[in-house]
N, C-alpha and C positions, 0 to 999 in steps of 0.2 A: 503478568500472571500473578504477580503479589501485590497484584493492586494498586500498582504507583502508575496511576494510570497519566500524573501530570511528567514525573521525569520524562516514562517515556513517549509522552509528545514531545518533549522539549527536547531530547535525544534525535528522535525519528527528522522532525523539524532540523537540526544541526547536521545531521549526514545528508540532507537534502541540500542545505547551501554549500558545504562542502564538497556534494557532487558538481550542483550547479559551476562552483569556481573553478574545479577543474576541466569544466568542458563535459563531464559524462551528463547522459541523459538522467534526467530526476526518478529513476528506475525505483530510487527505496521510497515512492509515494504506496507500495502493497504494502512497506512494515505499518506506517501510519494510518491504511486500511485496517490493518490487522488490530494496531492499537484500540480505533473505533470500535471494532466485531467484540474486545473485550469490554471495552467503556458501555458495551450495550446499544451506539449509536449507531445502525444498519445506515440511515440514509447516507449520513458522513462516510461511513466508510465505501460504499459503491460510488459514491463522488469522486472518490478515492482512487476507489479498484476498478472501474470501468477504461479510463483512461488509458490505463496503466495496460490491461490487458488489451485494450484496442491498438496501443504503441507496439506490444512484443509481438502482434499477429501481423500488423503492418512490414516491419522487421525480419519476421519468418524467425524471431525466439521464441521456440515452442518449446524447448527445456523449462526454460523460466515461467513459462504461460502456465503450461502445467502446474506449478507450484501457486499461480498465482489466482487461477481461474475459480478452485474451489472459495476461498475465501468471498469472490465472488460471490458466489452462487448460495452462500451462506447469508451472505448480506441483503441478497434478492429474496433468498425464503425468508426470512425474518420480515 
């Protein structure tokens, strides 16, 4: 949101192999969605966030979906 839009790829990208290494699901591919939706990059980010939201319905995480899906749908209008 201040525009550092490369740290936090390189952030988002780092909690990813760090989830990866311990076994959880790559779940923070929505923050790196989210980063896209700022960077301006729609396509990149539904790349993203589609996945992502197709995993938590699969699952039956509809807490998270929720938080996840508008972004979404933000990336889809754009």
């Amino acid at each position: 949101m201040q525009g550092r839009l490369d740290d936090a790829r390189d952030l988002a990208s780092q909690a990813t192999v760090l989830a990866d290494e311990h076994g959880l699901q790559a779940q923070l591919d929505s923050f790196s969605g989210e980063v896209e939706l700022l960077a301006g990059d729609a396509p990149v980010a539904e790349r993203k966030l589609r996945p992502m939201c197709e995993h938590l319905e699969q699952i039956g995480e509809l807490g998270f979906l929720s938080s996840v899906v508008p972004h979404l749908f933000d990336a889809l209008h754009r």
